[in-house]
Biopython code that builds the backbone (N, CA, C, O; Angstrom):
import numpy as np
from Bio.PDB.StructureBuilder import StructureBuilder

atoms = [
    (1, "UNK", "N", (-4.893, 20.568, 14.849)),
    (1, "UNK", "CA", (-3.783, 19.666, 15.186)),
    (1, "UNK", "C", (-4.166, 18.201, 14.944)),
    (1, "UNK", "O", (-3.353, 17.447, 14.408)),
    (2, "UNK", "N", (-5.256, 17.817, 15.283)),
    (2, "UNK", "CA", (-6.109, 16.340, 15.066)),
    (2, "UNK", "C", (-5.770, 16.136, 13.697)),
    (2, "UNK", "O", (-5.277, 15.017, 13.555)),
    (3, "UNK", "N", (-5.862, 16.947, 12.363)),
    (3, "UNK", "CA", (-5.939, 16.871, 11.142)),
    (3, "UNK", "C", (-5.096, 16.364, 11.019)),
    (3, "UNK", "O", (-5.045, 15.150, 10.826)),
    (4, "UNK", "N", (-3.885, 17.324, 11.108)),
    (4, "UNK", "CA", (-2.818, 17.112, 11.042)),
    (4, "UNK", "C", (-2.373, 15.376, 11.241)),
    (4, "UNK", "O", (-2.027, 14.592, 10.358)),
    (5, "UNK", "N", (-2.508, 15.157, 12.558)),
    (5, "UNK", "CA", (-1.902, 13.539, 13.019)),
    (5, "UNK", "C", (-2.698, 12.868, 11.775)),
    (5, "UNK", "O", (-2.191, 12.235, 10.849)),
    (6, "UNK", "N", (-3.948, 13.135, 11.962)),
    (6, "UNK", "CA", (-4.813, 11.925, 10.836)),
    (6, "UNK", "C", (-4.028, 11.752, 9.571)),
    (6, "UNK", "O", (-3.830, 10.644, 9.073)),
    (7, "UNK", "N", (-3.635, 12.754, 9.120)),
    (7, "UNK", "CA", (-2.924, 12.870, 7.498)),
    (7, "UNK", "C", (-1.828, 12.160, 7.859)),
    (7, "UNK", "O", (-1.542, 11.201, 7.143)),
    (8, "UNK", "N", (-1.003, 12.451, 8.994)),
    (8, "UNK", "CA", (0.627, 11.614, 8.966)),
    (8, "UNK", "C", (0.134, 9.966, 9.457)),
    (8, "UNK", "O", (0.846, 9.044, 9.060)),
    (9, "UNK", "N", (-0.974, 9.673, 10.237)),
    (9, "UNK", "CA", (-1.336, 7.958, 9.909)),
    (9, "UNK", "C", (-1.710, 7.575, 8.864)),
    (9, "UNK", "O", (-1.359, 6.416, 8.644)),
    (10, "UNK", "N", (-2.430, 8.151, 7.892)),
    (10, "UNK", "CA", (-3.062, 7.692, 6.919)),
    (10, "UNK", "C", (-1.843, 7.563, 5.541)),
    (10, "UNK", "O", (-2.057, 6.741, 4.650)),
    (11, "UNK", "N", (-0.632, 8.429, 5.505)),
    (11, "UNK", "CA", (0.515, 8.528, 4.354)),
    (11, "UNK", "C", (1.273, 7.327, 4.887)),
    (11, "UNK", "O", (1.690, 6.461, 4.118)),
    (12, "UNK", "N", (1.472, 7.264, 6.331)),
    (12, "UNK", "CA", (1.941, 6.027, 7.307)),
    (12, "UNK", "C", (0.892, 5.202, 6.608)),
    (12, "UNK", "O", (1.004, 5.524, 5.425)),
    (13, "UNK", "N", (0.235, 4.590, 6.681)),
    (13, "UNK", "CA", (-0.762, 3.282, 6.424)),
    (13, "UNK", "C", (-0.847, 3.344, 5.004)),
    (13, "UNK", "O", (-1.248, 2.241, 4.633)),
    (14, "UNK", "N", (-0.650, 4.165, 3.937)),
    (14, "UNK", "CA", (-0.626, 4.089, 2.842)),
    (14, "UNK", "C", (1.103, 3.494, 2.091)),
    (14, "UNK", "O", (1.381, 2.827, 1.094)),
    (15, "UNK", "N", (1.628, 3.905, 2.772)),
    (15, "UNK", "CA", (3.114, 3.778, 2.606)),
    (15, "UNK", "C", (3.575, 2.220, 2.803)),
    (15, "UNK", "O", (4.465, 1.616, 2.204)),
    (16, "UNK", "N", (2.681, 1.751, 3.842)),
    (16, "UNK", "CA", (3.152, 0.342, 4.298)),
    (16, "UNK", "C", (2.120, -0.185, 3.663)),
    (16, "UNK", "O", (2.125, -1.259, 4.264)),
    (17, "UNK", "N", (1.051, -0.297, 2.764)),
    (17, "UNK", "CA", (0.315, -1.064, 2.025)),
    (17, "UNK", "C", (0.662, -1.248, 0.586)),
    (17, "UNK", "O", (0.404, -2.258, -0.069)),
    (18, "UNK", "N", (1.477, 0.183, 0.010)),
    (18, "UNK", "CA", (2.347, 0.007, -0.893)),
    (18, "UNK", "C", (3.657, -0.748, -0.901)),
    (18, "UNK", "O", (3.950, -1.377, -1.918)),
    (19, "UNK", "N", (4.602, -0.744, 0.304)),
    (19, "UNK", "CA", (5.300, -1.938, 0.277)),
    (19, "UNK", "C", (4.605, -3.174, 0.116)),
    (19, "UNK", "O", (4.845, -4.008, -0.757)),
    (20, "UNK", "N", (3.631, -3.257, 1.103)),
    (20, "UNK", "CA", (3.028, -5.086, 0.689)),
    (20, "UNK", "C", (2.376, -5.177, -0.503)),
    (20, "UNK", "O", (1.765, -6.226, -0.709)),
    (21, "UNK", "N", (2.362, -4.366, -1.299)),
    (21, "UNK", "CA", (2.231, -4.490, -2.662)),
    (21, "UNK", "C", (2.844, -4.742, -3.145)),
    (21, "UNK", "O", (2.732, -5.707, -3.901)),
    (22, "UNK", "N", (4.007, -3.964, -3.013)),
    (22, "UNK", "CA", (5.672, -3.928, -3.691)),
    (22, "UNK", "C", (5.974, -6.016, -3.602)),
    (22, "UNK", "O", (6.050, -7.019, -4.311)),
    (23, "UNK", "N", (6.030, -5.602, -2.370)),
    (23, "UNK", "CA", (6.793, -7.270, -1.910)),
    (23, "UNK", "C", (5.693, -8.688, -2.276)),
    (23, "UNK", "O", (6.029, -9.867, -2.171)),
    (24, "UNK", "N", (4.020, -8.065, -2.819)),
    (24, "UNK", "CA", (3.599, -9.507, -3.643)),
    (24, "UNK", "C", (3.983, -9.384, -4.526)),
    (24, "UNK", "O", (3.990, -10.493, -5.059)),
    (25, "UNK", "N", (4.817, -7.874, -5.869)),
    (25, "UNK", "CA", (4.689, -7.908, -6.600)),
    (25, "UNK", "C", (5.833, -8.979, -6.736)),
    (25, "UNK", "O", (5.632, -10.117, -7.161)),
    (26, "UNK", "N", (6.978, -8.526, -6.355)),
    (26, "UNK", "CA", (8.167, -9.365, -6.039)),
    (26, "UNK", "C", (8.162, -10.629, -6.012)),
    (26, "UNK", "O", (9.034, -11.343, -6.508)),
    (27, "UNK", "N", (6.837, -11.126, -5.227)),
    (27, "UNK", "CA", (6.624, -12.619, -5.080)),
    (27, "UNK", "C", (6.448, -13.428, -6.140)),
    (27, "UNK", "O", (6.747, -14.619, -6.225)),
    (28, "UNK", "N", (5.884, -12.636, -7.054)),
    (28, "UNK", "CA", (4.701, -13.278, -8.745)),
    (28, "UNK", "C", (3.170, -13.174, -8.266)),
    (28, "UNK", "O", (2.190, -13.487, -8.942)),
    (29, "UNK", "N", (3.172, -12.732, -7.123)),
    (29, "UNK", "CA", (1.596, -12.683, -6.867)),
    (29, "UNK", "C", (0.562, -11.910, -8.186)),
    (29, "UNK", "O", (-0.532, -12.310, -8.582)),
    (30, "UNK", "N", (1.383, -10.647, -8.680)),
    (30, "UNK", "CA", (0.527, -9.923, -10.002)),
    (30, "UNK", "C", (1.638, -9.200, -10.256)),
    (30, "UNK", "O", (2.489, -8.804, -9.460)),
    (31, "UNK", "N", (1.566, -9.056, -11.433)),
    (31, "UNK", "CA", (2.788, -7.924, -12.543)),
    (31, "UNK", "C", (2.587, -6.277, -12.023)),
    (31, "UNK", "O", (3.489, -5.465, -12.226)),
    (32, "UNK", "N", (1.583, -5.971, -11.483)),
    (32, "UNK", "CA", (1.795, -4.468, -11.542)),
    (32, "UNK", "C", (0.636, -4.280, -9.857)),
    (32, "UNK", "O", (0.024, -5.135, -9.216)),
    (33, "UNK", "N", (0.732, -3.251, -9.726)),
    (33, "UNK", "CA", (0.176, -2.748, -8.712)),
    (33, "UNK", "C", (-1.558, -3.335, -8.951)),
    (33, "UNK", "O", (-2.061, -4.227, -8.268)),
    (34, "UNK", "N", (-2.070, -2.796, -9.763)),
    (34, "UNK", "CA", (-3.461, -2.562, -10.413)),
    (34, "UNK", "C", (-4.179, -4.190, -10.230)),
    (34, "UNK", "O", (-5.298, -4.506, -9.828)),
    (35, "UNK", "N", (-3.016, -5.044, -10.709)),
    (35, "UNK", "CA", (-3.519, -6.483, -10.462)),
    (35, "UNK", "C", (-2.861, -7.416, -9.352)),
    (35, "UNK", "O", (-2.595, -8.589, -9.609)),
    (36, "UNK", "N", (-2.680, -7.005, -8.451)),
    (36, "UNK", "CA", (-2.156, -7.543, -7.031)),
    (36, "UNK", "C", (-3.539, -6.605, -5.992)),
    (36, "UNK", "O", (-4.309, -7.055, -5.144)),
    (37, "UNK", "N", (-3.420, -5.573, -6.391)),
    (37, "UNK", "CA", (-5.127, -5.171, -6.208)),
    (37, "UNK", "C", (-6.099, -6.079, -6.338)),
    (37, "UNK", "O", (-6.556, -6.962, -5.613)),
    (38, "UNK", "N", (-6.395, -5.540, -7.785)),
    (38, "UNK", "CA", (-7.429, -7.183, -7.783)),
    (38, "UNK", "C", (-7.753, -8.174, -7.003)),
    (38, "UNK", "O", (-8.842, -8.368, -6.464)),
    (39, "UNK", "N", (-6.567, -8.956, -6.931)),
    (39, "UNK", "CA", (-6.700, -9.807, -6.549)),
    (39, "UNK", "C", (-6.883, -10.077, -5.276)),
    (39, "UNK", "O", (-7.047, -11.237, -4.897)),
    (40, "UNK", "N", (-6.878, -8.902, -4.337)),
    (40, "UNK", "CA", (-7.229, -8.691, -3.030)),
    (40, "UNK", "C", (-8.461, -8.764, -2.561)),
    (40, "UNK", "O", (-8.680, -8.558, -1.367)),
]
sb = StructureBuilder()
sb.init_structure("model")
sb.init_model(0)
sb.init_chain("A")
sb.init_seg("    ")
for serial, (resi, resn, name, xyz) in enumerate(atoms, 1):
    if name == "N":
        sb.init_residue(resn, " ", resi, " ")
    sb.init_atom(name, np.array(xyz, "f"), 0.0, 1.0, " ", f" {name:<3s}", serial, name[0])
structure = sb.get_structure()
């Protein structure tokens, strides 16, 4: 059951780091995922 929760925080915490990706990409912070990375 522990597993379980860990996997639904971690798709949760992955999900909302891809929006704040999304929303620098939006900004002009970097053109694509790969380089808004970077630049982290």
């Amino acid at each position: 059951m522990m597993v379980q929760k860990k996997a639904e925080v971690r798709v949760f915490v992955d999900g909302i780091y891809l929006k704040v990706i999304d929303d620098l990409i939006s900004t002009g912070y970097g053109s694509n995922r790969s380089e808004v990375v970077r630049k982290m």
